[in-house]
C-alpha positions, 0 to 999 in steps of 0.5 A: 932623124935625117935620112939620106936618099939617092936618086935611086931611091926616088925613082924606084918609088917613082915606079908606084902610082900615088895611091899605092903609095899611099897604101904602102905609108899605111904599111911601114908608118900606120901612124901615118894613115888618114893624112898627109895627102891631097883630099879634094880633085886636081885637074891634072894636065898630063895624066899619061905621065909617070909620077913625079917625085922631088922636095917641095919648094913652097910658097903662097899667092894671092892674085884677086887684089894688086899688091901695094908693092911699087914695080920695083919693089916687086921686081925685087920680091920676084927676083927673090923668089927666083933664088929661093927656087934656084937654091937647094938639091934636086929634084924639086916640086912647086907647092903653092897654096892660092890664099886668096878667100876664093883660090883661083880668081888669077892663075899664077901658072901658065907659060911662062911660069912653067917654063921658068919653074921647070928650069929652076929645077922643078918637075912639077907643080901642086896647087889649089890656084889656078893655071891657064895657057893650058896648050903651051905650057912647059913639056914634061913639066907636070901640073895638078892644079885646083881650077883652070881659068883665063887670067892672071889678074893681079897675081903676085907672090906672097911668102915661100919657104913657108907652111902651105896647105894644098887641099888638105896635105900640108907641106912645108919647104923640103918635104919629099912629095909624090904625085900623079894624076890622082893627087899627092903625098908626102912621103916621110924620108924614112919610110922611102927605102921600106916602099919597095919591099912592101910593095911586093908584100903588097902585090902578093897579098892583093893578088890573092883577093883578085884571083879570087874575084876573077874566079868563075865560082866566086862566092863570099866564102871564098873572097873572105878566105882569100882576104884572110890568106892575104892578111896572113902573108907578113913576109 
């Protein structure tokens, strides 16, 4: 079924933090509960910034051997990358999975690599690799990256438009993604308009439990009940 989202949309669930997002998934589509989401830590390079929210554009690297790709051959390969980002609707995220036996031994991401993704349209990037130059990289550019380290070694580019697999969520090219310092999730297109009105549903119900433990004569008893008045509240 397609779907079709505004940015409106996007923003409005881009007000959420991932987790809550991940909470609200289990709401409107429980088939969905247990998967679809980052599993092990990202370093987050700007944990102070709001979520992210934008359609993967994927890719795999390796970067531990050279390519057998001749200079100009590989200028062509990079070059078609390059389209393959450029090309699409925005908003866009970079999902790239390292490949390599040992992900992160060359950092596809740095500098340069921020900057030329974010002005192709990218808000943003969640890998398994590595990134470097940690302090000049693309401003306002967000980064959840499985390991920080030095070089970049042999690294090239490998496939994209393919199925990636970040940390166990997987992703495939133009899945709808949402992100921030603690991770990532896709999000079904179908499930997005539901997110705002069942974050109130949640709030409301959640909001129950924590005045309960805040009460000063909280017991079991009345933690329980306040649980039970939460799970009880459907609309």
């Amino acid at each position: 079924m397609t779907v079709s989202l505004t940015q409106t949309d996007l923003d409005a669930i881009r007000e959420i933090d991932t987790p809550t997002i991940c909470n609200l998934i289990e709401m409107v589509a429980p088939e969905r509960r247990g998967s679809g989401y980052t599993v092990q830590h990202l370093h987050c390079l700007h944990p102070g910034m709001k979520p992210i929210v934008g359609y993967a554009k994927t890719a795999t690297m390796r970067a531990r051997v050279a390519s057998n790709l001749t200079a100009a051959q590989y200028d062509d390969v990079r070059r078609r990358y390059f389209e393959y980002l450029e090309n699409g609707g925005r908003p866009k995220i970079s999902i790239i999975q390292d490949v390599d036996e040992r992900p992160g031994y060359g950092a596809f991401w740095g500098e340069v690599m921020t900057r030329v993704h974010k002005g192709l349209g990218c808000l943003g990037v969640v890998t398994n690799g590595s990134v470097r130059d940690v302090d000049v990289l693309a401003p306002d550019f967000q980064v959840l990256a499985g390991l920080i380290a030095p070089s970049h070694a042999f690294v090239h580019a490998c496939e994209w438009g393919c199925e990636v697999n970040i940390h166990g969520m997987t992703v495939h090219d133009g899945d709808l993604i949402h992100a921030d310092r603690h991770g990532a999730v896709t999000v079904p297109p179908q499930a997005v308009k539901k997110l705002p009105p069942a974050f109130d549903l949640l709030q409301r119900r959640e909001k129950l439990v924590i005045d309960a433990a805040d009460c000063p004569d909280v017991s079991a008893a009345s933690l329980a009940e306040a649980w039970r008045q939460g799970a009880a509240i459907k609309a």
